[in-house]
N, C-alpha and C positions, 0 to 999 in steps of 0.2 A: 753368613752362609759358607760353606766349606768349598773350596776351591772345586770347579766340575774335572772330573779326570776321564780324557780324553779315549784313554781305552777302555772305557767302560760303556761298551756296546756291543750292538748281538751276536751271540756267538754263532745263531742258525737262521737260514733264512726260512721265511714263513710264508704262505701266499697273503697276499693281503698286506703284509708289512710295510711299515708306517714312517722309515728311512727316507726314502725320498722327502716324505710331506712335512718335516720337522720345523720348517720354518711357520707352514701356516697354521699348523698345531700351535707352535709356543704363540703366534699370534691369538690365538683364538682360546687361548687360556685363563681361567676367570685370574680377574686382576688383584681380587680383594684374598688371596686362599693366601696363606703364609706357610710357605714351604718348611719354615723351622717349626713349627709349634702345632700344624694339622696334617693329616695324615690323607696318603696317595693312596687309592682303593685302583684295580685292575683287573677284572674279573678274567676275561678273556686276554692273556698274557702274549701268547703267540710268540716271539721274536723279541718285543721287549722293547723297540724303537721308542714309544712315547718314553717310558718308565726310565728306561739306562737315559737318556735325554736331560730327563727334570731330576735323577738320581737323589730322589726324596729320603732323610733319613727314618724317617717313618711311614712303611706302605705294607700294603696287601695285596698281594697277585696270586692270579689261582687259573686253570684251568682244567675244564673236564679231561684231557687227557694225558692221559699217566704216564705214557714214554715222555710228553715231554717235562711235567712237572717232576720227574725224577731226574731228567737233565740238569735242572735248575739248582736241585737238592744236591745230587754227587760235586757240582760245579763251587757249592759253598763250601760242601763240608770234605772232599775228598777230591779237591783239586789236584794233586801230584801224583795221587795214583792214576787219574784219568787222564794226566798228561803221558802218563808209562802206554799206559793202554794205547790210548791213539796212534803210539809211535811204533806199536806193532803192525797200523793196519797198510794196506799198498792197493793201490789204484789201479786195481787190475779186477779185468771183468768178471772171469771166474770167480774172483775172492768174493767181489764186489755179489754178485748171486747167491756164493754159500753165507754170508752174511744176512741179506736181504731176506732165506729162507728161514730163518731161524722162529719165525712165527709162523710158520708154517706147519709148528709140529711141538715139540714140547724142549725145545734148545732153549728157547727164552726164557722160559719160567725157571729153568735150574741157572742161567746166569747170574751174576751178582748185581748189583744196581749199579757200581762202576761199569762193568762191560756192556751193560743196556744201553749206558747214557754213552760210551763210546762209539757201539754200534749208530742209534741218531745220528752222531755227530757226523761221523763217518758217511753214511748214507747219505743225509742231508747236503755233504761236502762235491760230492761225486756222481749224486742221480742226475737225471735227465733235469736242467732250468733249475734245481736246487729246491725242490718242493718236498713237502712231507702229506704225503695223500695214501689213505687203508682202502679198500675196497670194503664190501659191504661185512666180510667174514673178520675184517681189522687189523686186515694183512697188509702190510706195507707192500704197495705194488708200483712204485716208479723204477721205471728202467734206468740200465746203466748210464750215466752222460759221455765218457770218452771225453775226458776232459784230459788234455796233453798234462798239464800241472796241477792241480788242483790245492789250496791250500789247509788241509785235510788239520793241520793243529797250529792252532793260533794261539802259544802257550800265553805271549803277552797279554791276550785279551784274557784268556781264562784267566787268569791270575790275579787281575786288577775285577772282573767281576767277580770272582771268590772274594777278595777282599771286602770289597763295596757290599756284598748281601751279608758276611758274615760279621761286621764290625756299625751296619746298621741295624736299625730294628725292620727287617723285614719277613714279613709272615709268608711261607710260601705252601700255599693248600690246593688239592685234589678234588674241588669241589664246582656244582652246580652256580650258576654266577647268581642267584637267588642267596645263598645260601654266603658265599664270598664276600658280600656288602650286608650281612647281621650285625656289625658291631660300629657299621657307618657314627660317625657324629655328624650334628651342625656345624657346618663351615669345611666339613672334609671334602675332598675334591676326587671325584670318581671319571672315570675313561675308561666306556666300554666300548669296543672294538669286534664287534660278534661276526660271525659267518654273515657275509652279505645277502639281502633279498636278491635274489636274481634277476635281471634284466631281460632275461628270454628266458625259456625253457630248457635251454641246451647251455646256458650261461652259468648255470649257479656252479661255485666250489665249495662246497660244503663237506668234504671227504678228507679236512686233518683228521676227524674224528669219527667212530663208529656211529653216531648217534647224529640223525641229521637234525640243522636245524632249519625247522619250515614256520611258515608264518603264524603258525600260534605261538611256536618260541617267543618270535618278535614280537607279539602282541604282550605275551608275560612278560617280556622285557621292557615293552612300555610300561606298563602298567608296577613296574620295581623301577623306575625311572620316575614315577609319579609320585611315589611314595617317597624316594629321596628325596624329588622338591619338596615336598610338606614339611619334610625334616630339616630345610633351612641346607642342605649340602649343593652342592657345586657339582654338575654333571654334566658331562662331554660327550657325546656319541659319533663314532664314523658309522655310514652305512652306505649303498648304494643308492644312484639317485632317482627311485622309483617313484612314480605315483602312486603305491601303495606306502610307502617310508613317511613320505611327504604330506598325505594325508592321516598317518599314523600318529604323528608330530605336528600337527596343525598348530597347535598351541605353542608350540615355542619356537624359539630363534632357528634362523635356518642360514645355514653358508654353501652356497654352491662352490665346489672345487674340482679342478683337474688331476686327474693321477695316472702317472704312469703303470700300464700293467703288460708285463710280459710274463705270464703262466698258462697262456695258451698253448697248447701240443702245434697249432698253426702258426705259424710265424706273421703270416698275411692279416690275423686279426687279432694282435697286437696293439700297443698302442695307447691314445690319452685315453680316459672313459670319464667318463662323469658321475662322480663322489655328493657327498654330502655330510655337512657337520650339524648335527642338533646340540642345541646346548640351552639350560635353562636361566641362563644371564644376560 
């Protein structure tokens, strides 16, 4: 197995990210999957903690939304120009606004895919708790953070993940996570990580992405979870720990886990919450 290289981890934060949890992840990882010779599937990609973690030389990551799987893209393929770009932007509010409007109007569509994936980065670096959340039109609407320093370009990291995605076999697609796990085999080891069932009403974050996902998603997503057990594959699921989840999953293994979450606008409802791991092993 190839030595793990250290800076090969996220370059954005994501809500829901899986950083903190990395130990009871690799615990709960099927034992029998052989990381040299079968292939890591990741539908819902987000931040990348599990993936950059087990830095598989053969995987698939995909998510529905396109600012960030072009982040991923420019970050393989056109790392030193994104490292120029970034070094243009400054932590300042104003800026920090005329940036943030650029979907607001038709700026973005004439920028290049490097300046896209800059802007994210940028954003991501500097908003308000470090989230990436559109509003219903799929405008990026998180406010500025006022953050004294922020560390807006982490050339080291980009650099060692531009290495690690462009010198392994990994497939990086724009697609439905139906659609991301087509070429599954037996024995490949899948982690999906989808927008959580909400716990209240006022609870759910479901707004990386225009397109919400409500619980018939999860229901198709059990139901492409069913299909890969048949298929003899290895599958791993985070979700929140509802009695809808939990009866969703009745059938197979269950891990109750703690996880820190601060992406609340409230600081006062903060805090551990209670996760959950399915897994068909």
């Amino acid at each position: 197995m190839p030595v793990k290289n250290e800076l090969v981890k996220p370059f954005l934060k994501w809500a829901g990210g899986k950083r903190q949890l990395q130990k009871v992840l690799r615990e709960n990882r099927p034992k029998q999957w052989d990381i040299n010779t079968q292939s890591y599937f990741e539908p819902f990609i987000g931040g990348g903690a599990m993936f950059f973690d087990l830095q598989p030389q053969r995987a698939t990551i995909s998510d529905r939304n396109p600012l960030l799987i072009n982040c991923y893209q420019v970050v393989r393929d056109n790392v030193d120009e994104l490292i120029e770009e970034l070094k243009q932007h400054k932590n300042e509010e104003s800026y920090y606004y005329d940036l943030r409007s650029w979907d607001r109007n038709d700026i973005l569509a004439k920028k290049s895919a490097v300046e896209s994936a800059a802007r994210i980065i940028f954003l991501n670096k500097t908003c308000y708790n470090g989230l990436f959340r559109v509003n219903a039109s799929g405008q990026f609407n998180v406010p500025f953070g006022r953050y004294e320093n922020p560390n807006i370009l982490e050339a080291d990291v980009l650099k060692a993940v531009s290495e690690y995605l462009s010198t392994n076999t990994i497939n990086i697609l724009n697609e439905d996570f139906q659609s991301a796990v087509k070429e599954v085999k037996s024995g490949d080891f899948i982690y999906f990580d989808p927008p959580y069932d909400p716990v209240s009403t006022t609870a759910s974050f479901t707004s990386y992405y225009v397109d919400k996902f409500d619980r018939d998603e999860q229901e198709r997503l059990k139901k492409v979870v069913d299909e890969l057990s048949d298929r003899g594959c290895h599958v791993l699921l985070s979700n929140a720990s509802t009695d809808f989840i939990k009866d969703l999953y009745q059938d197979y293994n269950q891990v109750q886990i703690l996880a820190n979450r601060a992406i609340n606008s409230n600081g006062t409802k903060r805090g551990k919450v209670q996760e959950i791991l399915i897994r068909n092993y």
